[in-house]
N, CA, C and O atoms as a GROMACS GRO file, in nm:
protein
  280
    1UNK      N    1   9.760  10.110 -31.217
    1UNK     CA    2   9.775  10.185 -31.092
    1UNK      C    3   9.640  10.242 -31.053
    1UNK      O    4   9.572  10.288 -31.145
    2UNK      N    5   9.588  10.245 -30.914
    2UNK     CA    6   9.476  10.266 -30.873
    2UNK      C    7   9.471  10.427 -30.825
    2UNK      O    8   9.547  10.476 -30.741
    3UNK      N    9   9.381  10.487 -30.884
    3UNK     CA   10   9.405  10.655 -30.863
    3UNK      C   11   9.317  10.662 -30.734
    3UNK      O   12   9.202  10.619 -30.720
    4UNK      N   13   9.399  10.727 -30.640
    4UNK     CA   14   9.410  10.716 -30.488
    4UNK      C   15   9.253  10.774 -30.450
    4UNK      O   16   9.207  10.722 -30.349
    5UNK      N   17   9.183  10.855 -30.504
    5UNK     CA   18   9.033  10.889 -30.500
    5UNK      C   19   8.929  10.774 -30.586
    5UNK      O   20   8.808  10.777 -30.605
    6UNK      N   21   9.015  10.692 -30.620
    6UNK     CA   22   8.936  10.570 -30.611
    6UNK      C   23   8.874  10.501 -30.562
    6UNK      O   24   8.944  10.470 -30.465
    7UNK      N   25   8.762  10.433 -30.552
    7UNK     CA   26   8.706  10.336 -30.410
    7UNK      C   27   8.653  10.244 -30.485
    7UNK      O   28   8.621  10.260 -30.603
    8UNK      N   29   8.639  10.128 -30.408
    8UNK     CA   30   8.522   9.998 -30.451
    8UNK      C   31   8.391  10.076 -30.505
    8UNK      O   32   8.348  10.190 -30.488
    9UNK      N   33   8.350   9.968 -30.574
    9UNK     CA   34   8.136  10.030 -30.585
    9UNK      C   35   8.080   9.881 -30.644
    9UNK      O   36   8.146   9.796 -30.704
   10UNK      N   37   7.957   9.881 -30.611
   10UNK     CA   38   7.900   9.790 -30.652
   10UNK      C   39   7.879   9.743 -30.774
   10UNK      O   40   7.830   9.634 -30.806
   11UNK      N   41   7.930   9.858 -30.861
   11UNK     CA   42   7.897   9.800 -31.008
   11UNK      C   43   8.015   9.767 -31.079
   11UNK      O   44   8.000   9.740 -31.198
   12UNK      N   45   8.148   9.764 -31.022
   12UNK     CA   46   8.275   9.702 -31.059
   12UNK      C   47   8.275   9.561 -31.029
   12UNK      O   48   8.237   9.520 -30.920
   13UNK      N   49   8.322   9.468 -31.139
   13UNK     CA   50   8.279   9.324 -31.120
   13UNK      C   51   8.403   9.324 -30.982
   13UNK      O   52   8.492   9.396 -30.937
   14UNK      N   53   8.329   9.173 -30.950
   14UNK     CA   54   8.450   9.107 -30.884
   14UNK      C   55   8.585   9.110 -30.911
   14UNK      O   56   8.679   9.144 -30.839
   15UNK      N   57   8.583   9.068 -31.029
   15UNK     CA   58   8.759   9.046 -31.078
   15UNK      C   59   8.799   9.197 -31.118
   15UNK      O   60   8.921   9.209 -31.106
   16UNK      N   61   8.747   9.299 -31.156
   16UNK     CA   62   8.774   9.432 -31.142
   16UNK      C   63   8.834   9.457 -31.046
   16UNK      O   64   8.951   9.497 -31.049
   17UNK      N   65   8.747   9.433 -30.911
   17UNK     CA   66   8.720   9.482 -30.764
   17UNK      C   67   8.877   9.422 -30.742
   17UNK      O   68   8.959   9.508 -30.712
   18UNK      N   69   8.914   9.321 -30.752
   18UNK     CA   70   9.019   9.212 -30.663
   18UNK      C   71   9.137   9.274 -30.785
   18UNK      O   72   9.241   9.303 -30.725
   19UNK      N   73   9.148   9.298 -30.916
   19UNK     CA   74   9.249   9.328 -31.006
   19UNK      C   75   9.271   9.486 -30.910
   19UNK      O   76   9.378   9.476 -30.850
   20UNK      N   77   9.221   9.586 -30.888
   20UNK     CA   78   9.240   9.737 -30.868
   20UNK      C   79   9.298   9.720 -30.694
   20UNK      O   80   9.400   9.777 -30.652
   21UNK      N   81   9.219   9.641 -30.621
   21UNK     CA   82   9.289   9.613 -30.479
   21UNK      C   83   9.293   9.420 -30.408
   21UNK      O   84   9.217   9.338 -30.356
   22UNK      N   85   9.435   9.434 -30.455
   22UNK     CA   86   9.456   9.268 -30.450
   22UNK      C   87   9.405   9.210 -30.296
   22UNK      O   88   9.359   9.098 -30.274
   23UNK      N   89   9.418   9.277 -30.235
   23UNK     CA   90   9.378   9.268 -30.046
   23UNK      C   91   9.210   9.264 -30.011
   23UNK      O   92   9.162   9.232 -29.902
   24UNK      N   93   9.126   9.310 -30.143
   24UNK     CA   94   8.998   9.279 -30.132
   24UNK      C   95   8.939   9.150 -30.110
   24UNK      O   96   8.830   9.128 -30.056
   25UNK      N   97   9.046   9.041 -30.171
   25UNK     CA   98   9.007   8.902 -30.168
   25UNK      C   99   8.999   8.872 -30.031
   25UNK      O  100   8.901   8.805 -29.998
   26UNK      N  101   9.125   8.927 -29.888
   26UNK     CA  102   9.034   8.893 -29.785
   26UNK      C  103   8.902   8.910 -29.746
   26UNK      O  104   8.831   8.816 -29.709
   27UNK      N  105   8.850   9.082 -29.756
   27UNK     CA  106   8.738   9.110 -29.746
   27UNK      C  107   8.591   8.984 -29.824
   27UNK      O  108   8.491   8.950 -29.761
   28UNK      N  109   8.615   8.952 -29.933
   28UNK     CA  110   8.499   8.897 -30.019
   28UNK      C  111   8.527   8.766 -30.008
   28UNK      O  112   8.454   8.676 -30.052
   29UNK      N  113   8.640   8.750 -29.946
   29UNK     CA  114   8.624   8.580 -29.924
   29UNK      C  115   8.574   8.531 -29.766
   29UNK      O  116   8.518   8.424 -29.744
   30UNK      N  117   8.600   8.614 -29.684
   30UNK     CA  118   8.521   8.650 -29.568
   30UNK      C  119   8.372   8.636 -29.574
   30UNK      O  120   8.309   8.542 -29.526
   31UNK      N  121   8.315   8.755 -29.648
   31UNK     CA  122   8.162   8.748 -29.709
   31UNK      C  123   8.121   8.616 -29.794
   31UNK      O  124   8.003   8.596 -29.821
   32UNK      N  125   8.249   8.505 -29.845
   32UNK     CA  126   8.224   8.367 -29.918
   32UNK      C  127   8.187   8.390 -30.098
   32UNK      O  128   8.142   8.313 -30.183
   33UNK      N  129   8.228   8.521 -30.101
   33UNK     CA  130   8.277   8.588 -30.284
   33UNK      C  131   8.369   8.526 -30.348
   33UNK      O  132   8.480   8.526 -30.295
   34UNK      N  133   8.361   8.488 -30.418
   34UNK     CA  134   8.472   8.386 -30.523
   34UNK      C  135   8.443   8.437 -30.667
   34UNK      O  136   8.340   8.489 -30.709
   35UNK      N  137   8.573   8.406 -30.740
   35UNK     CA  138   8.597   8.384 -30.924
   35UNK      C  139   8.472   8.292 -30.938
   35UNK      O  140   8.418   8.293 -31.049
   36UNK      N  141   8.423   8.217 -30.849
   36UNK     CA  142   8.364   8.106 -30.942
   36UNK      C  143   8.295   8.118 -31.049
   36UNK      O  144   8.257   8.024 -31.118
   37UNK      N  145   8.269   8.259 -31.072
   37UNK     CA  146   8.207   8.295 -31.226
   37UNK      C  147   8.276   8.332 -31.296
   37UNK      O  148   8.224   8.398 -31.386
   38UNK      N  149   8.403   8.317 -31.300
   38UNK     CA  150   8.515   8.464 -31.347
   38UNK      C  151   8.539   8.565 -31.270
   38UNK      O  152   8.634   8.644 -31.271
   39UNK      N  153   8.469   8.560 -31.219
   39UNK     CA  154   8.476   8.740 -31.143
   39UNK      C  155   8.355   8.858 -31.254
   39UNK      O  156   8.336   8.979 -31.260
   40UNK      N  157   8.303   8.743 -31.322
   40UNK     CA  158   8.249   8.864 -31.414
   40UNK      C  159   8.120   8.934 -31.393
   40UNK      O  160   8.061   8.990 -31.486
   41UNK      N  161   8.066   8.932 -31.251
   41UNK     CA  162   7.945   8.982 -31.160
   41UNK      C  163   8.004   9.152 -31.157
   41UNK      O  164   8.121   9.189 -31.162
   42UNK      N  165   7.908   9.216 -31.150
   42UNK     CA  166   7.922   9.297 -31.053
   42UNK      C  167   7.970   9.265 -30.885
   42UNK      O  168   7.940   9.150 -30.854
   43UNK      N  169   8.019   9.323 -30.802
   43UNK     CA  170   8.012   9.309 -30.667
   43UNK      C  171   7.912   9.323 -30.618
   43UNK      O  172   7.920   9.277 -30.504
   44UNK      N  173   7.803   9.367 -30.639
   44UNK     CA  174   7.653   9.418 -30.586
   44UNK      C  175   7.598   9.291 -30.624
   44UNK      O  176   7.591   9.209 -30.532
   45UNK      N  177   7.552   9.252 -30.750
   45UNK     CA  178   7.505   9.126 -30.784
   45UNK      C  179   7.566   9.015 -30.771
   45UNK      O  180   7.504   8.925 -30.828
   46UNK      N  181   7.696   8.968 -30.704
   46UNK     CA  182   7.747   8.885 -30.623
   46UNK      C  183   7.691   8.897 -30.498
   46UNK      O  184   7.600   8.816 -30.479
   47UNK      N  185   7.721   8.988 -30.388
   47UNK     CA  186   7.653   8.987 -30.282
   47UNK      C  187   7.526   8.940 -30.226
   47UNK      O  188   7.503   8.893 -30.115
   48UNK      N  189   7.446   8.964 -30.330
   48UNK     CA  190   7.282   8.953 -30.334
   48UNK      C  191   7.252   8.795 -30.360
   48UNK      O  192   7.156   8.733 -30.314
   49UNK      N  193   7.352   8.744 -30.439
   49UNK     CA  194   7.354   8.620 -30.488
   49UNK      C  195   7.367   8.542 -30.400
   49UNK      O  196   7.287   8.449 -30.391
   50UNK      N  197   7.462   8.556 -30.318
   50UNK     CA  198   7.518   8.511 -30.164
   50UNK      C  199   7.469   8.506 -30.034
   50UNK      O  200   7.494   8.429 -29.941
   51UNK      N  201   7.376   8.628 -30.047
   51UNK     CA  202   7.266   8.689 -29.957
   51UNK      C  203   7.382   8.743 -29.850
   51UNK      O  204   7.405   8.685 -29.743
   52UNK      N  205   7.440   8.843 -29.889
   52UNK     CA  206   7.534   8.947 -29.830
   52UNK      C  207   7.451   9.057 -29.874
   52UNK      O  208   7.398   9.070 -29.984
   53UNK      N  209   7.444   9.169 -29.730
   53UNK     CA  210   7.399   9.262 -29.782
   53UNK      C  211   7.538   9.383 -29.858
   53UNK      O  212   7.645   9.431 -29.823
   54UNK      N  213   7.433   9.386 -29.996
   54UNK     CA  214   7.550   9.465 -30.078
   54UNK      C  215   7.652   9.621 -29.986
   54UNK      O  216   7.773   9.644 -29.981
   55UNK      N  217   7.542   9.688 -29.934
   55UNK     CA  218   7.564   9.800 -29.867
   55UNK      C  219   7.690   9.846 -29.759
   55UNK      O  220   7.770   9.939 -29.750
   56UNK      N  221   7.647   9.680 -29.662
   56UNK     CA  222   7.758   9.625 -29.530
   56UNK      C  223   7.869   9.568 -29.615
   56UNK      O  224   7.982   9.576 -29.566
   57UNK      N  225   7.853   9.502 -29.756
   57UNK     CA  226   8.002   9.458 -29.823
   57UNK      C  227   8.104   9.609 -29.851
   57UNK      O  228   8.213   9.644 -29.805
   58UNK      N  229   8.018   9.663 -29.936
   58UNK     CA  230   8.052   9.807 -29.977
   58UNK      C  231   8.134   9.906 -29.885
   58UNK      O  232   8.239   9.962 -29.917
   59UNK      N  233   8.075   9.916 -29.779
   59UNK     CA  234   8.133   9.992 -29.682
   59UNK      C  235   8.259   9.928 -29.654
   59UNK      O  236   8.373   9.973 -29.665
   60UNK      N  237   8.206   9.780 -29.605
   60UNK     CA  238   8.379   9.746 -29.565
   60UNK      C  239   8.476   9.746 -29.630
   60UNK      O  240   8.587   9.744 -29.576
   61UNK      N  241   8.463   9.748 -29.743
   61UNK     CA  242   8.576   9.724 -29.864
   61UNK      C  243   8.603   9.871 -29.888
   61UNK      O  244   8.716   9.892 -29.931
   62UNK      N  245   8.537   9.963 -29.875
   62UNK     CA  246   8.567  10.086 -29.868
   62UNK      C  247   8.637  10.148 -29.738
   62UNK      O  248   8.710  10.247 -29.743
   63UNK      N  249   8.605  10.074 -29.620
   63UNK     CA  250   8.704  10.111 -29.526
   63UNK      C  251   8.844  10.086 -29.514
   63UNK      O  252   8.928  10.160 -29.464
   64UNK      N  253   8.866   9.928 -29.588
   64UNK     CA  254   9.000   9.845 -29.592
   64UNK      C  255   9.074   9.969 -29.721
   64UNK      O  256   9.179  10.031 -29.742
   65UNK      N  257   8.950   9.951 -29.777
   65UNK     CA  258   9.055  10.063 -29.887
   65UNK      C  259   9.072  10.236 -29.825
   65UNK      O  260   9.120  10.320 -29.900
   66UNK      N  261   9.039  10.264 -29.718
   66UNK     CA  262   9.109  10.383 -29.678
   66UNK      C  263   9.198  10.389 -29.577
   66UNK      O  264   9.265  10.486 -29.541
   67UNK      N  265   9.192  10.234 -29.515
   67UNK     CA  266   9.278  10.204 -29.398
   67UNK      C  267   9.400  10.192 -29.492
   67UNK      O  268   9.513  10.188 -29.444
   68UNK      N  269   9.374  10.186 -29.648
   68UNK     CA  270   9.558  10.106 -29.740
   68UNK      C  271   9.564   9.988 -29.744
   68UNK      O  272   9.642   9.948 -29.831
   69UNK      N  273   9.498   9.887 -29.670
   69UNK     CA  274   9.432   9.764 -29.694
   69UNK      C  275   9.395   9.682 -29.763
   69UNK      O  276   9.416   9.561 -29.760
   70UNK      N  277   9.296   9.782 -29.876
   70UNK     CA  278   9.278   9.732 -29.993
   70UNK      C  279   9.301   9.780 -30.107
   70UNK      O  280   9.276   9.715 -30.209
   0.00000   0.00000   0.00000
């Protein structure tokens, strides 16, 4: 269960990120974020990898998650 003062961050892997809010996968598949490693990145060092800026991922996934979204 995700404790409601919870949020995304960049240093929760992917598969963290997508296990705590299952609705993130729209967000990071949007940005073109995938398991293809496992999920075992950070979200920050996915982004960068991708050439997403980490900051503009962050926020949005932090908005979906206060809209209940994510």
């Amino acid at each position: 269960m995700v404790n409601e003062k919870e949020e995304p961050t960049l240093e929760l892997t992917v598969l963290e990120t997508l296990e705590r809010w299952p609705a993130a996968r729209a967000v990071l598949v949007a940005r073109g974020l995938d398991l293809c490693c496992g999920g075992v990145h950070p979200v920050g060092m996915a982004a960068r990898a991708h050439g997403v800026d980490p900051e503009a991922l962050l926020a949005e996934l932090r908005s979906a998650a206060s809209d209940g979204r994510v």
